[in-house]
N, C-alpha and C positions, 0 to 999 in steps of 0.2 A: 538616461540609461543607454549601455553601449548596445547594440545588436550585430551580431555574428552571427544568429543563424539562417543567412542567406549564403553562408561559406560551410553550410555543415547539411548531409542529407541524414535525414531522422531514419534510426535503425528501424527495419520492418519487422527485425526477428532478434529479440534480444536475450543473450543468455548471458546472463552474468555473472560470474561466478570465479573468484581469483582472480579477474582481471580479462577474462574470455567476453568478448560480447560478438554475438551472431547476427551478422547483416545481411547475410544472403544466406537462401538454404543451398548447402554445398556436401558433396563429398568427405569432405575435411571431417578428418575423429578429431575430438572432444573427449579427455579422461575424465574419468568421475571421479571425484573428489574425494567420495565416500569406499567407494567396493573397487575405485580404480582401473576400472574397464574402460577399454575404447569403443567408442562408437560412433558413426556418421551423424553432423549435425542436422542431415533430413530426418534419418530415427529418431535424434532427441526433439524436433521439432512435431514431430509427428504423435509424439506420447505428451503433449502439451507441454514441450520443455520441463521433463521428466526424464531419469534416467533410465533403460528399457530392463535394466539389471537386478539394481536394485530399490529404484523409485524414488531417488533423488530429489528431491525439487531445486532446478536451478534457478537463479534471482531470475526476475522477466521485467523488461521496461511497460510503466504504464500503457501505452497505446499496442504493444503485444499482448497482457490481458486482456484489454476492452475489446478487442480482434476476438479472442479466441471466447470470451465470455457472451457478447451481444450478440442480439438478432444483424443480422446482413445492414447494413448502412442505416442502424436503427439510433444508432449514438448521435446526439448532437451536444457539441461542448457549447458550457455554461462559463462566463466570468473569464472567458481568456483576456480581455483587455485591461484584468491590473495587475502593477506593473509593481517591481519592488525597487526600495530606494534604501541608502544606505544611515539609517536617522542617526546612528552614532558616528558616523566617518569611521569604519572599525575597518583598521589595516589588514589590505588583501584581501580584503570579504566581497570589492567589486570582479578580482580576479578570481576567486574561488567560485561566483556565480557564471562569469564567460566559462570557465572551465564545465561549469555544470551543464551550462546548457550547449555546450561543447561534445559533449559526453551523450546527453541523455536526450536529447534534440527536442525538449521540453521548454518552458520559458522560465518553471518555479517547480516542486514538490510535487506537485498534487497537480492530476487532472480531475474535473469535475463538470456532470454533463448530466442528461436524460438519456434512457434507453430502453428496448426490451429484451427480454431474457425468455427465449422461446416463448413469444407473445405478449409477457407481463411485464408490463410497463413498472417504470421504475427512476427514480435520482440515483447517482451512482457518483461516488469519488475513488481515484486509486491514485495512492502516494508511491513515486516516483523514486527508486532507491540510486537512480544513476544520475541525481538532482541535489548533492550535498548529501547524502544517503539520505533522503526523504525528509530532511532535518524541517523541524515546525517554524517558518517565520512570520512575519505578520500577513504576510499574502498566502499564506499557507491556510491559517485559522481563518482568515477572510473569507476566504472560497469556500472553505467548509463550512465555514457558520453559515453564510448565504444561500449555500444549497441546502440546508437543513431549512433555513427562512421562505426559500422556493415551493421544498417538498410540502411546507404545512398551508401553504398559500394554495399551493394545487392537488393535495392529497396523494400522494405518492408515499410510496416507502422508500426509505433509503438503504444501499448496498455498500457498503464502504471495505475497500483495501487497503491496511497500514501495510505501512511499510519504512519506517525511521529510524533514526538515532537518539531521538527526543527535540526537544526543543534547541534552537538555534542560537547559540551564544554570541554572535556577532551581535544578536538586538537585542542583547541584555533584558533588561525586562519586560520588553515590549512581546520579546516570544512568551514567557511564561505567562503575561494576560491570555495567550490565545486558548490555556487551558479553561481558561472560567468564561471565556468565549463563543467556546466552542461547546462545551458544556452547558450551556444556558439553550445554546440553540438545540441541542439535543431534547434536553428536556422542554424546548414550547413545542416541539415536533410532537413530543409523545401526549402531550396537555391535549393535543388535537387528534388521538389518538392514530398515531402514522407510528409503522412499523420500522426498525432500525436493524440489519445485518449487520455483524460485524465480519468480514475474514482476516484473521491475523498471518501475515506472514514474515518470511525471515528477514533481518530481524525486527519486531515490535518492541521500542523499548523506552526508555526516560518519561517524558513530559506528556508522550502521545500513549503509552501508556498509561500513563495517570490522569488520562481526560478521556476522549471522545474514543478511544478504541475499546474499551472495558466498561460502555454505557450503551452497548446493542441489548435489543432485548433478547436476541440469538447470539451467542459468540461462536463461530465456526475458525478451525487453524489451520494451514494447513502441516502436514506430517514435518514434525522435527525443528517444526520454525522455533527461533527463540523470543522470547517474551519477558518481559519484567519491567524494572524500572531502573535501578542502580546495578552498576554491572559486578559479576559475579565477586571480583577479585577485593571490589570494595568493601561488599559485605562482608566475607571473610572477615577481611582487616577489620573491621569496625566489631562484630560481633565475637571475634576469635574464637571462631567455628567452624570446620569444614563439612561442608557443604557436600548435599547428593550429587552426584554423578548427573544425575541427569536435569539438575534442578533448573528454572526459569527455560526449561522443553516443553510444549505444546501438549506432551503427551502425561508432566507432571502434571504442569497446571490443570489438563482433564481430571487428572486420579483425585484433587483436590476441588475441584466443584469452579473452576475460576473461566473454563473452558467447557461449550456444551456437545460440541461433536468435532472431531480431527476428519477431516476430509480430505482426503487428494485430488489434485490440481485434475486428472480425469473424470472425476465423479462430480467437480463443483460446480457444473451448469446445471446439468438433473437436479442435486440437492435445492441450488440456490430457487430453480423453477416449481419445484415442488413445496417449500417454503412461502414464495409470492401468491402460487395459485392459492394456499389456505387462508392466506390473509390479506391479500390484495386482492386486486379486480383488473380481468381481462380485457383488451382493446383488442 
């Protein structure tokens, strides 16, 4: 496997969104996407890469979350030495990964590690949207099955951030194993009674959907994120039916029981702490 990132310095502050990503907090306005306003990428860094207007949430790279969510140099990563290999020879899919980790200064999808979250200890995965947009491959379901393997070995609850496209078509079947995978290890987590967060953010959808993101025993979104499984235009066509307005939004799937609380990207360290401390145990 090729390595490049010794020629790339990993974004500190990442906003992503259109194609915008924030590496340094700077002066420079940022238009909001939604309400359209300008503002300085310090303000939008400052309302946890939020927009100050109308509360936006812009993409964030994994290690900007784990920043803004962990206790102070409380994260230790788990499983970074596996590696992905290409088992189909599936054309471009080695350049579409240098591109990724080009991009997201990442090695694969998903980080995964231990932390604490205002004191409560915790496993914690966040999927990596500037990584093939978070797409599931087999080092993907790897890491995650393994920290759910970890969490029931040392009793911990796990914290997890989607963040994908679904499963990875370059590894043909070998991603969609990662749903029953991934799923198994969820459920011996819970067999040994450890508690499972979910946060979904924009967008959650395909394969990771239909597995390990929609099997917390909390499901938390944040505002406006999208969610589903097949995407909109599909169903349509297949069912020749138009569809709500707001359908596969964060804030349907709450009206419909699929989603337990919409949180903002400001409120989700409080929540997530006040969650842990009921069910978890303090170090």
């Amino acid at each position: 496997m090729s390595n490049i990132m010794g020629y790339f310095r990993k974004s500190k502050n990442a906003l992503e969104k259109g194609g915008i990503t924030l590496k340094n907090i700077t002066e420079e306005k940022v238009r909001c996407p939604i309400c359209k306003s300008y503002e300085t990428r310090r303000a939008i860094a400052k309302q946890k890469v939020t927009c100050p207007h109308c509360g936006h949430h812009f993409r964030i790279g994994a290690r900007t979350r784990i920043k803004a969510l962990c206790d102070k140099d409380s994260f230790h990563e788990l499983f970074s030495n596996i590696e992905t290999i290409d088992p189909l020879e599936f054309p471009g899919y080695q350049d579409k990964m240098d591109r990724g980790r080009a991009v997201s200064g990442e090695e694969e999808g998903v980080v995964c590690g231990t932390a604490k979250i205002r004191h409560q200890r915790c496993a914690v995965f966040v999927m990596e949207p500037g990584f093939m947009m978070g797409s599931m491959g087999s080092v993907v379901g790897e890491k995650i099955a393994r920290l759910f393997e970890y969490a029931a070995e040392h009793e911990l609850p796990v914290v997890g951030f989607t963040a994908s496209g679904g499963a990875r078509m370059q590894e043909g079947i070998l991603s969609l194993m990662q749903m029953a995978k991934t799923s198994g290890a969820v459920e011996q987590h819970s067999k040994k009674g450890g508690l499972y967060i979910t946060v979904l953010t924009d967008p959650t959808t395909g394969g990771v959907t239909a597995s390990f993101a929609m099997l917390g025993d909390i499901i938390l979104s944040e505002p406006n994120a999208t969610i589903g499984f097949a995407g909109r235009r599909v169903i349509e066509q297949t069912t020749k039916k138009k569809l709500p307005e707001d359908f596969q939004k964060a804030e349907f799937l709450l009206e419909h029981g699929f989603v337990d609380a919409i949180v903002p990207r400001t409120e989700l360290r409080g929540t997530l702490e006040k969650l842990l401390r009921q069910h978890g145990r303090k170090e």
